[in-house]
C-alpha positions as CSV (number, residue, x, y, z in Angstrom):
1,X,-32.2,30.7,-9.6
2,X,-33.5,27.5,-7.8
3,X,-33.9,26.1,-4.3
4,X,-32.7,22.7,-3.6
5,X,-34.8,21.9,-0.8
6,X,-38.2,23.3,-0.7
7,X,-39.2,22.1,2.4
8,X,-37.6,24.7,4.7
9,X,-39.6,27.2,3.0
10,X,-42.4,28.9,5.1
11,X,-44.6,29.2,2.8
12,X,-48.2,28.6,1.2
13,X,-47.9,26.7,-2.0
14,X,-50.6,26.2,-4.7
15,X,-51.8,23.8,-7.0
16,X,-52.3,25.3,-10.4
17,X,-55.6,25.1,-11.3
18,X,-54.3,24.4,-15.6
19,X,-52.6,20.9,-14.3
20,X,-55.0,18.5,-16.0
21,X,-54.3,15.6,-14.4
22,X,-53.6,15.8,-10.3
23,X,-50.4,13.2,-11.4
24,X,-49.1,16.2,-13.4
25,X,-49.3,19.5,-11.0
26,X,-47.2,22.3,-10.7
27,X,-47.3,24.2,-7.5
28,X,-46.0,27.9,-7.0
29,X,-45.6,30.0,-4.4
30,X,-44.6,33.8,-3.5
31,X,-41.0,33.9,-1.9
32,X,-38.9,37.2,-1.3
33,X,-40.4,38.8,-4.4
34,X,-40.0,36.3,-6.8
35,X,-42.7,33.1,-7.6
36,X,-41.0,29.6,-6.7
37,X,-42.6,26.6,-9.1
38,X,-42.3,23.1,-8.2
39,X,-43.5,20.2,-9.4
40,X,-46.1,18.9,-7.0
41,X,-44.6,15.1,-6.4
42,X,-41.4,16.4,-5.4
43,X,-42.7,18.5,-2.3
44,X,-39.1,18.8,-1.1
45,X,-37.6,18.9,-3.8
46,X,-36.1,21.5,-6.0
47,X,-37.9,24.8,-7.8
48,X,-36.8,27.9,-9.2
49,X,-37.5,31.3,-8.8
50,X,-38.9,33.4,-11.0
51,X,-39.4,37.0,-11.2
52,X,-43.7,37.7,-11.5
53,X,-43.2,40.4,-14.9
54,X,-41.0,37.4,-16.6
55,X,-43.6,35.0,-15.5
56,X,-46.6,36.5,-16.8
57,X,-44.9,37.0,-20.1
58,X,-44.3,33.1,-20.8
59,X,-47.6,32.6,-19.6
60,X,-48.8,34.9,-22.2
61,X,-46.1,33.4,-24.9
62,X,-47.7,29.8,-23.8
63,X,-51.5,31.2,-24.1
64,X,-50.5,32.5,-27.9
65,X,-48.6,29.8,-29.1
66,X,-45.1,32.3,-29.6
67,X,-42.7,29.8,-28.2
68,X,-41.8,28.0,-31.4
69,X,-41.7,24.8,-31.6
């Protein structure tokens, strides 16, 4: 699912502390259950939702190295 328009969201978003470079941020926030991720020079822009389980199981398939190539 994504939201078009970010910016009538209420809510706190954050940096991720793994984006290298501050050009190159991603930014994620907790919204009705779900984690929204956005990149950071688009502030109004568009991000999807993702449930927190599903996250935390890419994250984990990023951290090994799983995803193929």
């Amino acid at each position: 699912m994504t939201i078009d328009d970010t910016s009538t969201l209420a809510v706190a978003w954050t940096k991720s502390s793994y984006s290298a470079d501050a050009a190159q941020c991603v930014e994620y926030a907790r919204v009705a259950g779900h984690v929204a991720v956005r990149d950071s020079k688009q502030a109004t822009g568009p991000a999807f939702l993702i449930a927190p389980a599903t996250l935390s199981r890419f994250a984990a398939a990023v951290s090994e190295g799983s995803l193929g190539s």
